[in-house]
Backbone bond lengths (Angstrom), bond angles and torsions (degrees), N, CA, C in turn:
res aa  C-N    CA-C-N  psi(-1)  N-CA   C-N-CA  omega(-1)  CA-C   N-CA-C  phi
1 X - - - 1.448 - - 1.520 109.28 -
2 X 1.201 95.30 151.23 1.848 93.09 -172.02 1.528 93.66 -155.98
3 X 1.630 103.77 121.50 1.905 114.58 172.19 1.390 126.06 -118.05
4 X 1.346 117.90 178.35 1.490 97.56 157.88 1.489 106.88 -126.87
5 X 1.084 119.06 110.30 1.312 120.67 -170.28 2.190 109.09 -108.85
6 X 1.345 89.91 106.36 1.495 90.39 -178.70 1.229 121.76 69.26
7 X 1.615 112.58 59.14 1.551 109.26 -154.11 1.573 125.21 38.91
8 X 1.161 142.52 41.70 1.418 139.39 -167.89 1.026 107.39 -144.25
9 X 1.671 147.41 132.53 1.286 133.81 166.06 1.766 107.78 -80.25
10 X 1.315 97.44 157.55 1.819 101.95 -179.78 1.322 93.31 -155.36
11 X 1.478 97.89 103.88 1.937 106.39 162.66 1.296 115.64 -122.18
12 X 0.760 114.88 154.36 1.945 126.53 -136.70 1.396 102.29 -149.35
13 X 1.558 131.69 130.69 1.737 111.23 158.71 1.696 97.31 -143.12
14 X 1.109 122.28 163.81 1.181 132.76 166.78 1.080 125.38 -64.48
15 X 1.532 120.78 147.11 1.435 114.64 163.34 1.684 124.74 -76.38
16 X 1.342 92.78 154.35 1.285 101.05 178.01 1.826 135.65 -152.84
17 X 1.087 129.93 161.97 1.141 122.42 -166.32 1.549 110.13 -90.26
18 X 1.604 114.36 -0.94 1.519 117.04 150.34 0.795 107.51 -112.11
19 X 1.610 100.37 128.65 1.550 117.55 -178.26 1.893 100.60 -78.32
20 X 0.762 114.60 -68.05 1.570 124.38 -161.66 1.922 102.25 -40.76
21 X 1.663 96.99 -37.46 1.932 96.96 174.36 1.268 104.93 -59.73
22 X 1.534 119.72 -29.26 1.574 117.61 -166.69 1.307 117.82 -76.89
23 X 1.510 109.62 -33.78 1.411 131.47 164.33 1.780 113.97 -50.68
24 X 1.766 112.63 -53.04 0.851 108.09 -167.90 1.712 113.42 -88.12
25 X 1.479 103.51 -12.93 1.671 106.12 -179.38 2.000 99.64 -70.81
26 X 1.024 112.13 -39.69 1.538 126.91 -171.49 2.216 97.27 -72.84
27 X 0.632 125.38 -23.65 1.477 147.57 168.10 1.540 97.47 -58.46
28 X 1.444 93.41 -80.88 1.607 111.70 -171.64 1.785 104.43 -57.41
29 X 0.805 118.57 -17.07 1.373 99.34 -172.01 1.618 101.07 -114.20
30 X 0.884 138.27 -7.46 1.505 133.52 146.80 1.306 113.49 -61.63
31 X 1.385 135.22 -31.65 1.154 143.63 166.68 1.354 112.99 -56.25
32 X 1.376 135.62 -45.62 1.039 141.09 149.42 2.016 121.44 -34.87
33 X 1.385 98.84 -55.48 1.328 103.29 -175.92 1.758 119.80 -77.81
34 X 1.582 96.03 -21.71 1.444 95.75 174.30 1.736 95.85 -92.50
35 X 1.127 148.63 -42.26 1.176 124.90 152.03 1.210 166.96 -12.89
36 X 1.484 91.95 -39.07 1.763 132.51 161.37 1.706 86.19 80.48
37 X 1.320 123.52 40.14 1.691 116.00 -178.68 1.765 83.80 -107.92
38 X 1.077 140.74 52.02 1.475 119.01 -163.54 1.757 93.62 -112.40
39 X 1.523 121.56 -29.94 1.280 115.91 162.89 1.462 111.82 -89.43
40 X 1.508 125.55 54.39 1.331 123.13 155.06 1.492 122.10 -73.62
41 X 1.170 123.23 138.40 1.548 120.88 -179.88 1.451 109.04 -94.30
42 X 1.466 119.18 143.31 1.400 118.17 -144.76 2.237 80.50 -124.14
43 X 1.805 103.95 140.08 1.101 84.07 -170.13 1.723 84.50 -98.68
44 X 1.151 120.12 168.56 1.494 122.76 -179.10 1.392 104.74 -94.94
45 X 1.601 105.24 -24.60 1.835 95.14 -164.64 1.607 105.44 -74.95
46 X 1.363 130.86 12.41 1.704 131.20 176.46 0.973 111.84 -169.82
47 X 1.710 117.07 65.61 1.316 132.84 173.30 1.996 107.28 -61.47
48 X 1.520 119.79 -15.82 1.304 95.99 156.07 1.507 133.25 -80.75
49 X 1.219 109.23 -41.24 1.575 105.53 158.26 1.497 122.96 -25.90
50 X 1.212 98.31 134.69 2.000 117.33 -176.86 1.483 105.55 -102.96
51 X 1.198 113.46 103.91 1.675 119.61 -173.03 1.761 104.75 -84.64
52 X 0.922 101.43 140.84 1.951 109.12 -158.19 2.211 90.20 -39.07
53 X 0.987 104.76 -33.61 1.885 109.31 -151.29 1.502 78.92 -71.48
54 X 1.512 131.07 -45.84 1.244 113.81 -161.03 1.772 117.67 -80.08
55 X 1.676 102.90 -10.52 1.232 126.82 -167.82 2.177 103.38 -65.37
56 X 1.150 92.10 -27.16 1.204 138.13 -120.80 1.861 102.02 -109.41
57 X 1.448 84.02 -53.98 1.598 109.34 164.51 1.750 124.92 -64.90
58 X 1.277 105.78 -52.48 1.592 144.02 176.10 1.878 90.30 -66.06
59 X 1.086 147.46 -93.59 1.561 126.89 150.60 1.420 124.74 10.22
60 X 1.135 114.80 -73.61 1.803 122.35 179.18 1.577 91.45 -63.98
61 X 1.063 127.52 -78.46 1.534 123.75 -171.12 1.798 115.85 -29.55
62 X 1.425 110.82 -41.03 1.504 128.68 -156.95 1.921 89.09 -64.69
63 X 1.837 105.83 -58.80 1.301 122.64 -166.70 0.895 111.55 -57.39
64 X 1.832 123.87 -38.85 1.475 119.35 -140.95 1.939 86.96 -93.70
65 X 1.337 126.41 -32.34 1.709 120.89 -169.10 1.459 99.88 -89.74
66 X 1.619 121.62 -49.43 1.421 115.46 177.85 1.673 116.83 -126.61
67 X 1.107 96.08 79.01 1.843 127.15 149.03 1.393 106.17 -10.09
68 X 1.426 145.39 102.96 1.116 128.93 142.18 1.250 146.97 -47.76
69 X 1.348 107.13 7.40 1.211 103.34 158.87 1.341 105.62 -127.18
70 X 1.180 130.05 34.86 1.604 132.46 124.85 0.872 123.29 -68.20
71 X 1.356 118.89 -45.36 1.306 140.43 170.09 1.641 118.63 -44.70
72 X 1.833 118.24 -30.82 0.723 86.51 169.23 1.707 129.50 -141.55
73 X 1.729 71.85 44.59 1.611 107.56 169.44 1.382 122.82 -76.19
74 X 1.768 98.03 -31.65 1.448 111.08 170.55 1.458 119.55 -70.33
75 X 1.288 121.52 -30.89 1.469 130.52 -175.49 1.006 94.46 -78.88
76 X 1.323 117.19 -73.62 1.741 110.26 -153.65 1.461 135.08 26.59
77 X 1.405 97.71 68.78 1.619 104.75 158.01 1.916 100.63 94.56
78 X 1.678 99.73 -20.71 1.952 92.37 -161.19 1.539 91.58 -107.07
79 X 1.533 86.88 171.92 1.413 116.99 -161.48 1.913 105.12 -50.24
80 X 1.192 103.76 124.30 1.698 103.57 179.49 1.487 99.07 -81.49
81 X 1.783 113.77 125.09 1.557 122.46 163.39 1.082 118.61 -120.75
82 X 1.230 126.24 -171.94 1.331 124.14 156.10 1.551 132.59 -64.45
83 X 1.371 97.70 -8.33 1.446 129.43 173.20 1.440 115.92 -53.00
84 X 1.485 83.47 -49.82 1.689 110.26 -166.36 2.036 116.71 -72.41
85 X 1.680 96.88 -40.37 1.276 104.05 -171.02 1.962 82.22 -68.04
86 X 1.495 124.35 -58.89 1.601 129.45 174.12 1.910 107.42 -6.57
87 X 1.653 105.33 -73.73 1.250 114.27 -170.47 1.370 110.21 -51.94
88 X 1.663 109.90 -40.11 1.663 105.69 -171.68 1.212 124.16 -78.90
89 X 1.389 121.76 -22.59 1.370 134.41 144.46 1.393 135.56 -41.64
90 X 1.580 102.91 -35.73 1.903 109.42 -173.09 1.310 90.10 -101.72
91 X 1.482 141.74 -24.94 1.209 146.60 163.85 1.512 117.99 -51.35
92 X 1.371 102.78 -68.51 1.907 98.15 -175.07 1.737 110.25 -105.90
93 X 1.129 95.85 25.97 1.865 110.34 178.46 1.505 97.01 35.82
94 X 1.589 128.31 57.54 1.454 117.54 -179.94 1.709 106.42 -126.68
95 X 1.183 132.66 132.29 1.557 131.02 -159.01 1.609 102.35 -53.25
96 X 1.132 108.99 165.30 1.464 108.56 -175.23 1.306 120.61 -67.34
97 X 1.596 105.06 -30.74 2.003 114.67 -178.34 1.573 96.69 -54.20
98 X 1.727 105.42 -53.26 1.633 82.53 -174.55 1.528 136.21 -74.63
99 X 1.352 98.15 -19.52 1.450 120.49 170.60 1.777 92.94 -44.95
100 X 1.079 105.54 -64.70 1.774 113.43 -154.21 1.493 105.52 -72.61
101 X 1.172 109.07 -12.09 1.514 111.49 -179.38 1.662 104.39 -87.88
102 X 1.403 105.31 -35.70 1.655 115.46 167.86 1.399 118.98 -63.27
103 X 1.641 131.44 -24.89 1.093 138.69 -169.22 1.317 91.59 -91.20
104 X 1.211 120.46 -36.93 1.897 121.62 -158.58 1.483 97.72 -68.35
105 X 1.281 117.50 -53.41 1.484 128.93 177.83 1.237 125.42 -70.03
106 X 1.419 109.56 -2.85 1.806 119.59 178.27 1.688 101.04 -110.01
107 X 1.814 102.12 3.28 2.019 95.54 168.94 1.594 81.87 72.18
108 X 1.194 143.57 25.55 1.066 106.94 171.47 2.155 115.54 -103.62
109 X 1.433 91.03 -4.00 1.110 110.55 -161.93 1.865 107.77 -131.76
110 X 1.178 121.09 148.48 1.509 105.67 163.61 1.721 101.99 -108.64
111 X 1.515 101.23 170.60 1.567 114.73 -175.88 1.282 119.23 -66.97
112 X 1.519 134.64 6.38 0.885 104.91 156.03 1.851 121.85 -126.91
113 X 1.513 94.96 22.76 1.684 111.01 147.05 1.079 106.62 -94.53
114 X 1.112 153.20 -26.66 1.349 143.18 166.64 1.551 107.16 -69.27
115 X 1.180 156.18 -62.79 1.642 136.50 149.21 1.166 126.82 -14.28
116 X 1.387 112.73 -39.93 1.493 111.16 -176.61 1.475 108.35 -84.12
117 X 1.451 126.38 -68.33 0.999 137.78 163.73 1.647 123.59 -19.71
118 X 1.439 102.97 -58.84 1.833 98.60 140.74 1.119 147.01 18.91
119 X 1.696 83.14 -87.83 1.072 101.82 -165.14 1.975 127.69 -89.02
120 X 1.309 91.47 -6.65 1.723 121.22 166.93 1.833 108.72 -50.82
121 X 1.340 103.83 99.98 1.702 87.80 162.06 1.369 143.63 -75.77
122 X 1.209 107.08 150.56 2.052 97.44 -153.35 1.193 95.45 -63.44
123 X 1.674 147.93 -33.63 1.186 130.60 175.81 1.741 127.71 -46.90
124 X 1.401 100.86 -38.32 1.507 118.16 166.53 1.483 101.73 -41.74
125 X 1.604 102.21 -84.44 1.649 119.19 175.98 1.464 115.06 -27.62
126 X 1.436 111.33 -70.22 1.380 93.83 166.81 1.241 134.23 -48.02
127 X 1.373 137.28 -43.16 1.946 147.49 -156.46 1.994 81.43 -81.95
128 X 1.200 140.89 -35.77 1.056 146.02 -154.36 1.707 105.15 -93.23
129 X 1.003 125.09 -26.47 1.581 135.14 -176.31 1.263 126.04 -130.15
130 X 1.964 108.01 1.78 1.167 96.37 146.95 1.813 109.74 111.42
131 X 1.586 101.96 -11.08 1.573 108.27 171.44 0.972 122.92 -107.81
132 X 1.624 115.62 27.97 1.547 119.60 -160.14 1.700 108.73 -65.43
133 X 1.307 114.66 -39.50 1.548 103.73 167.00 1.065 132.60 -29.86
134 X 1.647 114.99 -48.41 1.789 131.10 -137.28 2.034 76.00 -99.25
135 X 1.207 112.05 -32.46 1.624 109.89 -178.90 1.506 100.56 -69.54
136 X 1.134 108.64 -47.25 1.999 98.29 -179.48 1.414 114.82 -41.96
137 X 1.784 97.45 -52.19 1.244 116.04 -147.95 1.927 101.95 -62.42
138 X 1.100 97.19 -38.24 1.864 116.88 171.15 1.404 101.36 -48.09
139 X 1.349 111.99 -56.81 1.663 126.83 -158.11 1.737 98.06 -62.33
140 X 0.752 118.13 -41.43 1.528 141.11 -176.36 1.759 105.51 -64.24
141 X 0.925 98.00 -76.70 1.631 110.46 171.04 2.157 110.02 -32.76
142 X 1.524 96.64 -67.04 1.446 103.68 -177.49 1.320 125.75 -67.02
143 X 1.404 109.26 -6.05 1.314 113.27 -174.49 1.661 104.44 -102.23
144 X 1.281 128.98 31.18 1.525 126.30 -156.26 1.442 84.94 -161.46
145 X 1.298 91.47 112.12 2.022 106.77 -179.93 1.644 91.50 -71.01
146 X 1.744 107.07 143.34 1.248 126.68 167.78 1.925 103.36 -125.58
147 X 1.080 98.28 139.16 1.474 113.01 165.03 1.336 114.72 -69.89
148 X 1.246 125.44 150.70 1.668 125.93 161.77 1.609 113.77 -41.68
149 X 1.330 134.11 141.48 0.774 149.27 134.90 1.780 111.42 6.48
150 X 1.830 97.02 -79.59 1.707 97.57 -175.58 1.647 110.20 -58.45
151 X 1.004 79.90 -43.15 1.866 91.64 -176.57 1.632 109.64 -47.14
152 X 0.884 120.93 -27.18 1.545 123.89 -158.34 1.690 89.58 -108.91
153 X 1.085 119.75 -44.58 1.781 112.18 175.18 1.361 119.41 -55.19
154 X 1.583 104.92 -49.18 1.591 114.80 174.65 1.973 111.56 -63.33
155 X 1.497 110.08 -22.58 1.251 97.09 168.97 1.151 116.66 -93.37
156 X 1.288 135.88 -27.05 1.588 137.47 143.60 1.312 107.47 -19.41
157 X 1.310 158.47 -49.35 1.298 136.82 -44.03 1.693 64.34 164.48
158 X 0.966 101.21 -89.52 1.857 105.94 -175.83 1.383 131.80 -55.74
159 X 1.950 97.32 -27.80 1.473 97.24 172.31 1.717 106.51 -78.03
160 X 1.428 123.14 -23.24 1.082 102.25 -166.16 1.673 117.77 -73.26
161 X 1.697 89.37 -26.76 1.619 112.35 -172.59 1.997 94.50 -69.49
162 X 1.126 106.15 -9.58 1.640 102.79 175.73 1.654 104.30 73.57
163 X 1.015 131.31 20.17 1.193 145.55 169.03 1.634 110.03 -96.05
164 X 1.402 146.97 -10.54 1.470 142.32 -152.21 2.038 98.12 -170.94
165 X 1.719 108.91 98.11 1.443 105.94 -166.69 1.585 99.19 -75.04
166 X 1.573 79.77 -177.99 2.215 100.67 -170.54 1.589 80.68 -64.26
167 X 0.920 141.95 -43.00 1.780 121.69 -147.29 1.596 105.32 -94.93
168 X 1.485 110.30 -11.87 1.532 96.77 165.95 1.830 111.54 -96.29
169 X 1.258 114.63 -7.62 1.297 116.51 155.04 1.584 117.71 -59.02
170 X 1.502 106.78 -68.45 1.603 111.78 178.19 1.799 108.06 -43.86
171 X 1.233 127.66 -32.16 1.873 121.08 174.87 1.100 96.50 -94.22
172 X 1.281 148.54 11.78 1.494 142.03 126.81 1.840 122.40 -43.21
173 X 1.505 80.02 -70.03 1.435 81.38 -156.92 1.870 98.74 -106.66
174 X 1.557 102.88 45.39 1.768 109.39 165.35 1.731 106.80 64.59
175 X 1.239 131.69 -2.86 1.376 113.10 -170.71 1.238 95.79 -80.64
176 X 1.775 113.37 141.41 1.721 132.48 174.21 1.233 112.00 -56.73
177 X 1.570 110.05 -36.20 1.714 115.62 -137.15 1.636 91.20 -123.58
178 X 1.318 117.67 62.51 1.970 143.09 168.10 1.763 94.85 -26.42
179 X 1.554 103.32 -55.14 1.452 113.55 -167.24 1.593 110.85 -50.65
180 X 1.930 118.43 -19.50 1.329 106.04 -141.29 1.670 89.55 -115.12
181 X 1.772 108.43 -12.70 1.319 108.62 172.55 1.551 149.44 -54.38
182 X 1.125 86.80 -18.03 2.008 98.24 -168.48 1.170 102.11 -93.73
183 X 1.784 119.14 -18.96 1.811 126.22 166.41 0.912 107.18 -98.43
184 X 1.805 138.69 18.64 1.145 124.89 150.56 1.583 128.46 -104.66
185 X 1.426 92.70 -21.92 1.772 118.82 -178.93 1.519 79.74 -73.71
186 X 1.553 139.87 -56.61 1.168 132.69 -158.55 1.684 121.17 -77.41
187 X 1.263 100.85 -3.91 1.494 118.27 -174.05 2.352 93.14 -96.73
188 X 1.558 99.72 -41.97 1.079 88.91 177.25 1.826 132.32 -89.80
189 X 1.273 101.23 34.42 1.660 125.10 -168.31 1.225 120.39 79.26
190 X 1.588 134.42 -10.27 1.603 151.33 -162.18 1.773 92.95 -79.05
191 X 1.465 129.87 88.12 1.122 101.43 155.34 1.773 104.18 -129.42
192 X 1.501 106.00 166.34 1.537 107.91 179.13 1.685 115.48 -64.11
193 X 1.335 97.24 123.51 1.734 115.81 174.44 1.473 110.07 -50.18
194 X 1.608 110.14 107.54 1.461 98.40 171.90 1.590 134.04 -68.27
195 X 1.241 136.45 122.73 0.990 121.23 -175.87 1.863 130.52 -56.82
196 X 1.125 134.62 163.98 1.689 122.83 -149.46 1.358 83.53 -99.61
197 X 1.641 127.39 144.60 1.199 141.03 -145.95 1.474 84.84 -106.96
198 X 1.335 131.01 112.76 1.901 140.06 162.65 1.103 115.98 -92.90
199 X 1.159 101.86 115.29 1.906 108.35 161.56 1.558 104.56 -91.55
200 X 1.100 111.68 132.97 1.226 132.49 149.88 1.705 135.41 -151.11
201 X 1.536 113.27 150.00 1.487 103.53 -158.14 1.799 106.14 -68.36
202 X 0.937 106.42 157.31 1.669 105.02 158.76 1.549 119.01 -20.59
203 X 0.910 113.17 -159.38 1.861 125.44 174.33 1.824 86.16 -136.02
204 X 0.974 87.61 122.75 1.988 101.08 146.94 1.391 125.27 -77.05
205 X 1.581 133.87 128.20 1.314 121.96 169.43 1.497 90.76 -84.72
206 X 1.484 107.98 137.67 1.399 136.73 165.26 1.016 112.97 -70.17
207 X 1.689 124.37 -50.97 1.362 137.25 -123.73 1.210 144.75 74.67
208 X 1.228 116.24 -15.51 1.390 139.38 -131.22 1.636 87.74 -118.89
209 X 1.479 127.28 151.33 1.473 146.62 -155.70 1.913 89.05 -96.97
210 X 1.034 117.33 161.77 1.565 129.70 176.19 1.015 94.58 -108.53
211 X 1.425 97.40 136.53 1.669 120.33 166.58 1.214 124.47 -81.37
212 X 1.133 119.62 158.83 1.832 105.32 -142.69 1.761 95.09 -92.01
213 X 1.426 121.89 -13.91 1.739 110.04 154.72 1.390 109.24 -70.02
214 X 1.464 147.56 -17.60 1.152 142.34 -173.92 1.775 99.86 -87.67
215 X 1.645 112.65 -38.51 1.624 101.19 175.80 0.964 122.00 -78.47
216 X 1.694 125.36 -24.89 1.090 122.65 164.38 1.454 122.73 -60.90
217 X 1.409 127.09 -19.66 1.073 136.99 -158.00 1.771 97.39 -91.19
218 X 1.315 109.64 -44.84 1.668 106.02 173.76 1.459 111.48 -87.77
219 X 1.344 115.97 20.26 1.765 115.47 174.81 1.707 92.81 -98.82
220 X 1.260 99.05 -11.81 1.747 90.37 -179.86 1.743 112.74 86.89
221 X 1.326 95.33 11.91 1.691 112.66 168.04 1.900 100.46 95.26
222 X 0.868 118.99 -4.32 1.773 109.24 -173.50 1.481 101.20 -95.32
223 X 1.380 105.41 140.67 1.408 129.55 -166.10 1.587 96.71 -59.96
């Protein structure tokens, strides 16, 4: 999803246990924003219908992860296998439909290996050629909400200032185990700044009325 809320863009996607959809939903929606289609109105009554902007979107996404002329750097001249759609997949981490839609359009493939091929899930592809780890290891990653970048500095930023605790860091940045965070931020030099220990005596009541630099002075300076 991608808005503009208050002059600001905000695109957002879910987690998921395919990484490469996550790749390509996050694709697709920059496509949108470099498009300037990002205030398109979406009709609800035929959410299958493909409205030209989204047609459009899915295009920019296809180019920007698998490049045709990566695409057909990988071929070059040799025998197209299933091997091949394999490499371009563990190569530009992009699902196989688009992979195969990139091969179809690089002549490297006809349309109806590219349908089939498709329709293969990259987990298959991977457990089948041998990178099934490096696919977990993805699967793992996408399935664990991360905060923005700034967002996560400014809470860095807050836990140290002792203003923002370890456990609203850990639902920041997806870790399960909240309990294991504040000894890991602390293992990685991040710990909260202690504040400088002040002695000072009580206050005496005088009796006596405050002078209006002394009230201003405990208003914190505002009129």
């Amino acid at each position: 999803m991608t808005m503009l809320l208050d002059g600001m863009y905000l695109m957002a996607v879910g987690c998921t246990d395919h990484p490469m959809r996550l790749r390509s939903t996050l694709a697709h929606e920059l496509g949108h924003h470099q498009l300037d289609t990002v205030d398109r109105m979406a009709d609800g009554a035929d959410w299958a219908k493909r409205s030209p902007e989204e047609i459009q979107a899915d295009a920019f996404a296809r180019h920007l992860l698998v490049p045709i002329g990566g695409v057909a750097d990988v071929v070059d001249g040799k025998a197209v296998t299933l091997a091949t759609l394999s490499d371009i997949v563990q190569t530009y981490l992009a699902s196989p439909s688009m992979v195969a839609i990139q091969m179809r359009d690089a002549g490297a493939i006809d349309a109806d290996i590219c349908k089939q091929w498709g329709q293969m899930p990259a987990g298959t592809i991977a457990a089948r050629f041998g990178w099934h780890p490096e696919y977990q290891a993805l699967v793992e990653q996408s399935s664990r909400p991360r905060g923005p970048q700034g967002l996560m500095m400014r809470a860095m930023e807050g836990y140290r200032q002792g203003s923002v605790t370890s456990s609203t860091v850990a639902k920041l940045s997806g870790d399960p185990k909240a309990t294991d965070t504040k000894a890991t931020l602390a293992e990685d030099g991040i710990t909260p700044v202690g504040a400088p220990a002040v002695s000072a005596p009580p206050p005496r009541d005088t009796g006596e009325r405050l002078t209006p630099v002394e009230l201003l002075a405990l208003m914190g300076g505002s009129e």
